[in-house]
N, C-alpha and C positions, 0 to 999 in steps of 0.2 A: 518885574514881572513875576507872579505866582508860578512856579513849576507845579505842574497839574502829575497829580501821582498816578501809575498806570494801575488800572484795578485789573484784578489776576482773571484769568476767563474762568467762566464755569466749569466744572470737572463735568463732562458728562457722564450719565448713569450707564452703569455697565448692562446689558444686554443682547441675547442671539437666540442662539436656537443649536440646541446638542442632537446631532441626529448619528443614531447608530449606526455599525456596519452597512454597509446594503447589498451585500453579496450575499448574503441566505434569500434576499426579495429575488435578485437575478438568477441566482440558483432556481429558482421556483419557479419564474415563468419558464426556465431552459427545460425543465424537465418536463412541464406542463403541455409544451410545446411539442415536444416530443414524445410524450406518451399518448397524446391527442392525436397526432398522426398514424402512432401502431395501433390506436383504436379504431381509426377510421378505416384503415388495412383492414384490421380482422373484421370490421361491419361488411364492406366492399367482399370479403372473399369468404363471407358465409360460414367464419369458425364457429367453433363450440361454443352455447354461450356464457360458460364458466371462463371461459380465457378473456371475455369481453368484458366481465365482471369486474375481474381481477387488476384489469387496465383501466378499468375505469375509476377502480376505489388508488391504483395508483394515483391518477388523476386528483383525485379530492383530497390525496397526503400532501399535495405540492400543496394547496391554498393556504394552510397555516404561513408557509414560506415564505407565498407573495405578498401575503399580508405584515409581512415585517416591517415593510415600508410606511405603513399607518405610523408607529412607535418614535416619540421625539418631547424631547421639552423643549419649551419658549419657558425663559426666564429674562428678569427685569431687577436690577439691585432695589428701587424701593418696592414693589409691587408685588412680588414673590415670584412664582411659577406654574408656568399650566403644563402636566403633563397628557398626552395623547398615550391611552394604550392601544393592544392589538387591534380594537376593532373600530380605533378612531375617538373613540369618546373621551373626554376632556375631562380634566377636573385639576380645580386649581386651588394650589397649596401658597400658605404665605409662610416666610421664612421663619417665624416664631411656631410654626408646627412642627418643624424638624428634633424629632427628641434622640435622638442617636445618629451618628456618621463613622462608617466604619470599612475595612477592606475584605473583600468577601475574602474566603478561605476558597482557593483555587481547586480544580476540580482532579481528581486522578491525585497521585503522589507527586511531590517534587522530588525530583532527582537530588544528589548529592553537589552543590558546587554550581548548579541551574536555578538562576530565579525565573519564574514563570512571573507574568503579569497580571494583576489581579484587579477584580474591578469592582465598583466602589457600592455599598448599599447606604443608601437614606432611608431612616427610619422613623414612618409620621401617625408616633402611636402605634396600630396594628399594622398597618399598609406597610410597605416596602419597596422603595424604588429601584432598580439596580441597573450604574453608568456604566455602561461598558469601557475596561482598557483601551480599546480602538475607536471609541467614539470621537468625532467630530465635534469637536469646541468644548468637551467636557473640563478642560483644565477649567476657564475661565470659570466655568458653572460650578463645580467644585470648590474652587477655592473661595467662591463665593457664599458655598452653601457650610466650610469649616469655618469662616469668620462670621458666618449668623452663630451659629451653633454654639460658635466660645463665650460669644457675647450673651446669650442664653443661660451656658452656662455659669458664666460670673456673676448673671445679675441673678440669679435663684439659688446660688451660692451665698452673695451676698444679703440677700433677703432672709434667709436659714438663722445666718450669723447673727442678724438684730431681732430675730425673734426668739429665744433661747434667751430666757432670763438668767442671769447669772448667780448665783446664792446657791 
């Protein structure tokens, strides 16, 4: 009898979805919530209406906030990735656009003897992505996005190297 060879299973393709903090989104309805209330107070009790203003444009500072939650990549190892910015709208990058990967420079001084966590910018051409250190499933995405990048770099290395006549 033929022993039948076991064929190895498919790897499958890596893929998720990196989604940022979302505590500046919940900060933003909390405040929202509650500045809407002391505005409805001062409507209700007939203040000045410089104070109602002033509450109100508070109001309209939380929206950036809540809208943090729009902000996320869907990526896919052959297909590339779509990111969502602020205001929801999409646009999708394939992993041969990526021309720089690098760790941003953290914000304020580092202390002496303190590493602060720092987080990570893709650079596609002029655009600029930037993963947050806390983000959610970023490792996978990342290390996916420094093994496109090397291989990029090797092969346009490589390419340099046989065109460059030698004499």
């Amino acid at each position: 009898m033929a022993q039948m060879r076991k064929q190895p299973a498919k790897r499958r393709k890596r893929r998720g979805t990196v989604i940022p903090n979302r505590d500046p989104a919940g900060i933003g309805w909390v405040c929202c919530a509650c500045f809407s209330v002391v505005l409805i107070l001062c409507i209700l009790n007939h203040s000045e209406r410089i104070s109602c203003i002033i509450v109100g444009a508070a109001i309209l500072m939380t929206v950036p906030l809540m809208m943090t939650r729009n902000i996320r990549i869907d990526y896919h190892e052959d297909k590339g990735f779509v990111y969502h910015n602020l205001l929801g709208i999409r646009r999708r990058y394939r992993w041969e656009e990526i021309t720089y990967v690098r760790r941003a420079k953290p914000f304020g001084q580092r202390k002496k003897g303190k590493s602060q966590p720092v987080d990570t910018v893709i650079e596609l051409g002029k655009e600029r992505i930037r993963v947050g250190w806390d983000a959610y499933n970023s490792d996978d995405f990342l290390n996916l996005a420094w093994k496109h990048y090397k291989e990029r770099k090797k092969l346009y290395a490589a390419d340099r190297g046989q065109s460059i006549p030698e004499g």
